[in-house]
ZAMARGU-4260 file (C-alpha; in steps of 0.2 Angstrom, whole numbers, plus 5000, padded with zeros to 4 digits):
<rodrens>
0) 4840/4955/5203 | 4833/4951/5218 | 4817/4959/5223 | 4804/4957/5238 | 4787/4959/5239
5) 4774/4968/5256 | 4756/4962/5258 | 4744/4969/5271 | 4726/4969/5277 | 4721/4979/5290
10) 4709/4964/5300 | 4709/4946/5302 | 4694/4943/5291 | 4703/4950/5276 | 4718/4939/5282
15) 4706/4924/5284 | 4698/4926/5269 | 4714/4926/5257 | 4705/4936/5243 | 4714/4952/5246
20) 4731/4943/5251 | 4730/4933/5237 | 4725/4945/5224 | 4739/4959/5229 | 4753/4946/5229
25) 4747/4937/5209 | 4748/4955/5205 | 4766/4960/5214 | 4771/4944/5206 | 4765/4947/5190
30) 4774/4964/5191 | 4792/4957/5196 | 4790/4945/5183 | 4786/4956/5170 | 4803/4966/5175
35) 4812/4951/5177 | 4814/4952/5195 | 4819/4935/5208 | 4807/4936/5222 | 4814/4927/5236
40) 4805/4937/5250 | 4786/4938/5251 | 4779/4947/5265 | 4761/4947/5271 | 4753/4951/5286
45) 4736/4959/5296 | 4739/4974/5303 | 4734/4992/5305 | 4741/5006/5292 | 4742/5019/5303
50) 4758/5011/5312 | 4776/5010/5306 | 4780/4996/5320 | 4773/4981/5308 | 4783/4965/5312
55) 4783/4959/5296 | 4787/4979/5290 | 4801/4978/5302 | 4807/4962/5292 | 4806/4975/5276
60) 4816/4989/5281 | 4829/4976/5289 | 4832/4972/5273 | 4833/4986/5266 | 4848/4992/5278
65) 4858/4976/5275 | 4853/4978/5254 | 4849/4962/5255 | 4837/4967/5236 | 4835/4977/5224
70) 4818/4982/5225 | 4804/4983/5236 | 4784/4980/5227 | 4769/4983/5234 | 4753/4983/5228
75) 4747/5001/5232 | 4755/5016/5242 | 4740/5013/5257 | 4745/4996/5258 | 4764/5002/5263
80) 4756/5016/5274 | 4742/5026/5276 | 4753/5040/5285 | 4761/5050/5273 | 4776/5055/5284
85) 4778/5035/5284 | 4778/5031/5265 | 4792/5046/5264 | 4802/5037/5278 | 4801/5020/5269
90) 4805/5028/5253 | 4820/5038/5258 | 4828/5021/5266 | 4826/5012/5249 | 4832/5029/5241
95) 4849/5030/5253 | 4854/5011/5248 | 4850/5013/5231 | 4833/4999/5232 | 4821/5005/5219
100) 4801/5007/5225 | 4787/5000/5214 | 4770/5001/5217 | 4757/4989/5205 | 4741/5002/5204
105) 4752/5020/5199 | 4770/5023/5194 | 4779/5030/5205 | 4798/5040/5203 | 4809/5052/5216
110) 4804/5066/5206 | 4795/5083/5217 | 4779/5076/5207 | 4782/5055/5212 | 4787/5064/5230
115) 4769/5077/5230 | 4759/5059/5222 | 4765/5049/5238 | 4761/5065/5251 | 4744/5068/5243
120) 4739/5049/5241 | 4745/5045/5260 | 4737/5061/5265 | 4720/5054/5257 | 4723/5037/5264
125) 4724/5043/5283 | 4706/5054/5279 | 4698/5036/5274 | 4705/5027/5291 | 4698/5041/5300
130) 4683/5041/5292 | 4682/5021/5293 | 4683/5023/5313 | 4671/5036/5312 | 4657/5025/5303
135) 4661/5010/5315 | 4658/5019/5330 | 4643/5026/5324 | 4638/5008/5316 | 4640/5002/5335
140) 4631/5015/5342 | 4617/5013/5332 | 4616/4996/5332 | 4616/4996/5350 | 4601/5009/5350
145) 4593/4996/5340 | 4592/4985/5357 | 4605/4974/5349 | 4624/4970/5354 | 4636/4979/5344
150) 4652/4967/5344 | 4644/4950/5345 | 4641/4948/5365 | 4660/4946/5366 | 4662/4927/5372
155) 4652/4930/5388 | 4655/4913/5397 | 4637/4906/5401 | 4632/4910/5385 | 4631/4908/5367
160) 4628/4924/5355 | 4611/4923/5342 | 4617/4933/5325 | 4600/4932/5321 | 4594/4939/5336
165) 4610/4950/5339 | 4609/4944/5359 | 4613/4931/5367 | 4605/4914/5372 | 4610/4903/5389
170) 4622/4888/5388 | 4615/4878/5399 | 4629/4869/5405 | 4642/4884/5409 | 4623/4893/5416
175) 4625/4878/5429 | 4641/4881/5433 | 4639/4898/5434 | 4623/4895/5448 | 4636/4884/5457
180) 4649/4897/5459 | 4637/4909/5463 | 4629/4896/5477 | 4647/4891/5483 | 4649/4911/5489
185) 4633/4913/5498 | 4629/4898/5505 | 4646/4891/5510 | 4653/4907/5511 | 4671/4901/5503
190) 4685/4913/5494 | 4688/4914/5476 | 4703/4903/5479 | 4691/4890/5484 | 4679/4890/5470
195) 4694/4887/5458 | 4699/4872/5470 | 4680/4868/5467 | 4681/4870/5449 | 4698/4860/5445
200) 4693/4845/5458 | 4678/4843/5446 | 4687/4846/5432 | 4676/4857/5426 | 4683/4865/5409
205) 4689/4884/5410 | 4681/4897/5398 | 4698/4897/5386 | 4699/4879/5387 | 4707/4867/5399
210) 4704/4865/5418 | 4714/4878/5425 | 4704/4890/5432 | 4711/4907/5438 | 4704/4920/5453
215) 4701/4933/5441 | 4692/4924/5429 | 4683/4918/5445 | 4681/4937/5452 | 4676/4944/5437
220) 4663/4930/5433 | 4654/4935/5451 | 4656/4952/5449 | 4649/4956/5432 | 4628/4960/5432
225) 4626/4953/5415 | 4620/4935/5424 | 4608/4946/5430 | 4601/4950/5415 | 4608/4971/5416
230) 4618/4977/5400 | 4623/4991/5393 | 4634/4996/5377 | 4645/5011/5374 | 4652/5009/5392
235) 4671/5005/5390 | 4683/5018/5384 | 4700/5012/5376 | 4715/5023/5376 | 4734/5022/5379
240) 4741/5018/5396 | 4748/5030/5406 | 4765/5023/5407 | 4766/5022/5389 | 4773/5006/5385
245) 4764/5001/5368 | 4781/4999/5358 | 4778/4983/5348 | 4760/4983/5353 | 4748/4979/5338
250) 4735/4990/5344 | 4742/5007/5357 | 4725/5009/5367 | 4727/4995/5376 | 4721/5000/5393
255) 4700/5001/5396 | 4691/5016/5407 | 4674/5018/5410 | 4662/5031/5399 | 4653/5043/5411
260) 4638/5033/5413 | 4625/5045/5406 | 4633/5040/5390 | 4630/5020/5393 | 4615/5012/5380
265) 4606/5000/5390 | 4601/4985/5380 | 4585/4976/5389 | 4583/4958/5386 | 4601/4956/5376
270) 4605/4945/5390 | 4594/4934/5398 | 4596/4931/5415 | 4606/4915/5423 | 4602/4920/5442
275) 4590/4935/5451 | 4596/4949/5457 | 4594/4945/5476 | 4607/4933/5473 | 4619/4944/5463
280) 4619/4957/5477 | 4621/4945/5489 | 4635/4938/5482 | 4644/4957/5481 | 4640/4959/5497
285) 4650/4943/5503 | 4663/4948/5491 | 4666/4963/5501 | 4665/4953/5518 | 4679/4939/5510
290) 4692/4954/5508 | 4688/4964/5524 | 4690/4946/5533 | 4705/4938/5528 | 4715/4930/5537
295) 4733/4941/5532 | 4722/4957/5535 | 4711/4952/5551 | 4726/4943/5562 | 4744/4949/5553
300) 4751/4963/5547 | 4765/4965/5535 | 4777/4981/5533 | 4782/4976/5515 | 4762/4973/5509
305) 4766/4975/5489 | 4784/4981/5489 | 4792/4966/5488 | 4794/4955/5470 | 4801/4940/5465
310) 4819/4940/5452 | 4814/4923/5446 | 4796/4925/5437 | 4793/4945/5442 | 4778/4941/5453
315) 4775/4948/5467 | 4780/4941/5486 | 4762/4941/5496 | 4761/4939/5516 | 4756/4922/5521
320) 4753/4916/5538 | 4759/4897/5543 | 4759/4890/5562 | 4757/4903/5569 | 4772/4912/5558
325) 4772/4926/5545 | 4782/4922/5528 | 4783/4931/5512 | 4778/4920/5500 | 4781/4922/5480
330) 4764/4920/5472 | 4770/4911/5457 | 4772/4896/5466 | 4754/4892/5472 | 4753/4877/5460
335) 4734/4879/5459 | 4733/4896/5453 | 4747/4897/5444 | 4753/4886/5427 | 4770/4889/5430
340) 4777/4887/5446 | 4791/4897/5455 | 4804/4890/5464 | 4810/4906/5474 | 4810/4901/5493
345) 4800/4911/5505 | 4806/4923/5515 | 4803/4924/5535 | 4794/4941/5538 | 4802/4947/5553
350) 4819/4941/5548 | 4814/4955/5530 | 4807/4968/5539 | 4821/4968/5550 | 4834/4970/5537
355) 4824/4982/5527 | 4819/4994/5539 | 4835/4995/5546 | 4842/5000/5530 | 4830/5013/5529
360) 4833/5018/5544 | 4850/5021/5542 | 4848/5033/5528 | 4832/5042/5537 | 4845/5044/5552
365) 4858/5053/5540 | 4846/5067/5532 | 4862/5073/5525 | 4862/5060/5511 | 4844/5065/5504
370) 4848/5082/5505 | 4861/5079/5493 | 4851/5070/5480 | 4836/5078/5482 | 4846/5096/5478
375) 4854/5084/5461 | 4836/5081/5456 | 4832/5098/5459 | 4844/5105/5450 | 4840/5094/5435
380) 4825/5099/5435 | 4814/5117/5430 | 4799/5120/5439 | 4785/5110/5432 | 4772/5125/5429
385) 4786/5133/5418 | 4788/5116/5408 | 4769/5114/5407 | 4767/5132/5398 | 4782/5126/5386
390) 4771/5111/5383 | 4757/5121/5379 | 4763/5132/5367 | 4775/5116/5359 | 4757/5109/5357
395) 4749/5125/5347 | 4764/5125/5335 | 4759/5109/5331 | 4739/5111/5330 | 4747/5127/5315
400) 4759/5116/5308 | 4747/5103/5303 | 4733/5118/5299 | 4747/5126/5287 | 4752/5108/5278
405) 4733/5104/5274 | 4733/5123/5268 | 4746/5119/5256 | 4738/5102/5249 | 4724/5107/5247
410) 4730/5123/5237 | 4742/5113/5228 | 4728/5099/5224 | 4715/5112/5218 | 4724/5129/5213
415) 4740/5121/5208 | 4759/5130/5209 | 4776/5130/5210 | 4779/5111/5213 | 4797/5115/5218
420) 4792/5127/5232 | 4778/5115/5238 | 4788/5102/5240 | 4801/5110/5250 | 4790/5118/5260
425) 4783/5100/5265 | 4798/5095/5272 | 4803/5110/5279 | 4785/5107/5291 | 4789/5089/5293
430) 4805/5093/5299 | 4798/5106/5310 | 4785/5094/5316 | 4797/5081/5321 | 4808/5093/5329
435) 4793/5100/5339 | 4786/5083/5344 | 4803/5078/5349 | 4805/5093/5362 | 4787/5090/5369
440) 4790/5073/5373 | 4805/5076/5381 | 4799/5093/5390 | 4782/5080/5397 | 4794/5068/5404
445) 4802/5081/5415 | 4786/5088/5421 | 4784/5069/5428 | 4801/5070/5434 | 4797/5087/5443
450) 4780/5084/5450 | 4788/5068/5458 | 4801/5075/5466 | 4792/5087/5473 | 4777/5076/5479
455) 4789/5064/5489 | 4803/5080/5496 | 4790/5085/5509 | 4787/5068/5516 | 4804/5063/5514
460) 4811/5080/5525 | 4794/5076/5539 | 4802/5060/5540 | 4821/5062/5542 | 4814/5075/5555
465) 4801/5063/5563 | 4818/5049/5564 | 4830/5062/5572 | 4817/5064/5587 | 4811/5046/5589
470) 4815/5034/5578 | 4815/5019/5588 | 4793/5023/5594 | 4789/5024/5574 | 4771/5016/5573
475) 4766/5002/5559 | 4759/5015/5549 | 4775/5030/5552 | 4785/5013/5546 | 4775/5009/5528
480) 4772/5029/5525 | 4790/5032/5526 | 4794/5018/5515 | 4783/5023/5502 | 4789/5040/5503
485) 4804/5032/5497 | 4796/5022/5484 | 4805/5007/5492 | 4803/4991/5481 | 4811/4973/5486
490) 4819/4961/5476 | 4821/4943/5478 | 4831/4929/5470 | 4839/4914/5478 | 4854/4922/5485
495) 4853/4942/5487 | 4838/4954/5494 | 4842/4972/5484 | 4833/4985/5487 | 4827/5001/5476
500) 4818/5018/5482 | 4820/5036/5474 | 4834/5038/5488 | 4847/5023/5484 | 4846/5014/5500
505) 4856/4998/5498 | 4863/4990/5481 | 4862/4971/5488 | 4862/4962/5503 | 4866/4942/5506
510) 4850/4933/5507 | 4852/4923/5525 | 4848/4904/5525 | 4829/4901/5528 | 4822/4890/5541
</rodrens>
């Protein structure tokens, strides 16, 4: 019988290292061979525990639904899953296509006491993780305390990081390079597009290797006080974005915010100093003076400033001035700035705007058309404060719901019971959970939904008004608030402009030839 077999560490050093890889698959093996099992599949990979969205994992369970084996081994039930819910999840799958479960270090059957073992050792399992996270942060903390850096000076271009020392110590050829840059925008007084000119026409190497330098790299090299010599620990935040895309992410808190600053550690000396701090300020200053004085902000204006985007390489279109003409320009095809170039054409700015705002127009002419939708999303819609209450109270079962399941471990584990009735009662709160978690995801979605419409209803219905009495004198500004209003975005692509809003205003429109 054909059988496969699931590795995992939870960080690259285990991974690197090979001990604990190694030493749960000779034991997997061992196992299968002892039971007379084909092992054709062996699965190994670094990743977190706590998440049921493992790639390798993924690879698991498809086979599992195609019963492509007849058993699945794993060295211990945490290295499946720390989350309990998530080793009863895997073991049901197996249990519907009739795969058989194995587990090296304890046996393991679909008996209530197999099914209490695998709640109880999960349950245990997700306390250690917590408690892991909690001794690392406080590790860091105190480490940082002790004047020293607590994730090994993160690859700070310019210099090179002492583990003897726990600071840094200057690179002497990327601190010159660094002096340049800074030199570059106070005395010749160039944009950040020119220092990375500067840098690639020297072939100077980039800080992740190569010569392609970029304008952020660029910025956030000039912007950051470290060269100065000023550091601090415990100041960035990591937590989920906002727009929730972290499916298939390894790690969900992707997006960094900054700690209030009374809780940031300074570390004096961690980084010694590359230029003085008279030159630092002077460089923000100049930064500051570079963005108020550009030449698209200082002689051009452009009604679609960041609504417009680019079909081919989903870039964004950017106003650019040439003889004496404004374009829209794709800003994937500035060779220097970017690896990969875009061959979307420009776009004449008059000849957009033109087409665009009439559009619009059209529909800000016709309020009878918004009313219509905006009644639809209405409708669709409860009020917001109602919703949030709903939320709230969704949000208390669950905060009881998980206070009653630990009740009943812990009274299982230590008073003991009616296995049957303990079991059921499990599933019946894991049920309950799901259901609950289900509803206040939905319910949080509306809330966004109803909050929206009614942020844009007023500006949309001062506008349609505004248009019926004097459309035609609409200033710059009346122009670009009314298109935001409408949540206008642009697309290009060789052939069609189509444009999107929160209003419909127009599915497609025949891209005119381009002088």
């Amino acid at each position: 019988m054909r059988a496969a077999i699931y590795c995992r560490v939870s960080t690259k050093g285990q991974k690197e290292d090979g001990s604990s890889l190694e030493s749960q698959k000779e034991t997997c093996l061992k196992l299968a061979n002892e039971q007379g099992y084909d092992v054709p599949h062996i699965f190994e990979e670094d990743w977190t525990g706590a998440s049921l969205d493992r790639p390798k994992l993924n690879d698991v369970r498809r086979l599992i639904r195609e019963r492509g084996i007849g058993a699945l081994i794993c060295h211990a039930t945490d290295r499946l899953a720390r989350n309990p819910i998530h080793i009863a999840i895997i073991a049901e799958e197996c249990d519907k296509k009739g795969i058989e479960l194995i587990f090296v270090t304890e046996p393991l059957d679909n008996s209530p006491e197999g099914q209490l073992i695998r709640y109880v050792k999960g349950y245990s399992a997700q306390m250690e993780r917590e408690k892991i996270i909690d001794r690392t942060m406080r590790g860091r903390k105190s480490r940082a305390l002790s004047g020293k850096l607590p994730t090994g000076g993160l690859n700070l271009y310019g210099y090179v990081y002492d583990q003897t020392t726990g600071k840094r110590r200057v690179n002497e050829y990327e601190a010159s390079v660094i002096r340049k840059m800074f030199n570059w925008l106070v005395n010749d007084r160039v944009s950040c597009n020119e220092i990375c000119r500067r840098l690639m026409a020297n072939y100077i190497p980039a800080p992740k290797a190569g010569t392609h330098w970029g304008r952020t790299t660029v910025g956030r090299i000039l912007r950051n006080p470290a060269y100065y010599g000023e550091t601090y620990a415990n100041k960035i935040l990591c937590v989920e974005p906002r727009n929730g895309t972290t499916e298939n992410k390894r790690y969900k808190k992707t997006r960094r915010e900054l700690r209030p600053k009374e809780d940031w550690i300074e570390l004096p000396d961690a980084t010694p100093p590359i230029i003085s701090k008279e030159l630092f300020d002077y460089a923000q200053q100049q930064l500051e003076s570079n963005q108020a004085m550009a030449p698209r902000i200082q002689k051009h204006k452009y009604l679609l400033r960041g609504l417009v985007w680019c079909k081919w390489c989903g870039r964004r279109y950017h106003g650019e001035p040439e003889h004496g003409y404004r374009y829209y320009r794709c800003s994937g095809r500035n060779k220097l700035l970017s690896p990969i170039t875009c061959r979307n054409q420009r776009l004449q700015a008059d000849y957009l705007e033109e087409l665009v705002w009439g559009k619009v127009k059209e529909v800000l002419l016709n309020p009878e058309l918004l009313v219509v939708e905006l009644e639809r999303m209405r409708q669709s819609n409860t009020q917001a404060q109602h919703l949030e209450d709903e939320v709230r109270l969704n949000q208390e079962r669950l905060e009881a719901l998980d206070e009653a399941e630990t009740k009943l471990t812990r009274l299982y584990a230590y008073a003991g019971g009616d296995l049957d009735k303990t079991v059921k009662e499990l599933k019946r709160i894991k049920a309950e959970r799901e259901k609950t978690e289900e509803e206040t995801s939905r319910l949080e979605k509306r809330i966004q939904e109803a909050k929206q419409v009614e942020l844009n209803e007023a500006g949309i219905k001062y506008f349609c008004e505004l248009a019926r009495q004097n459309i035609e004198n609409f200033t710059f500004d009346e122009k670009r608030l009314a298109l935001e209003a409408l949540q206008t975005k642009v697309w290009v692509d060789s052939m069609t402009i189509t444009i999107e809003g929160l209003i419909p205003v127009l599915d497609s429109e025949k891209l005119a030839q381009q002088s």
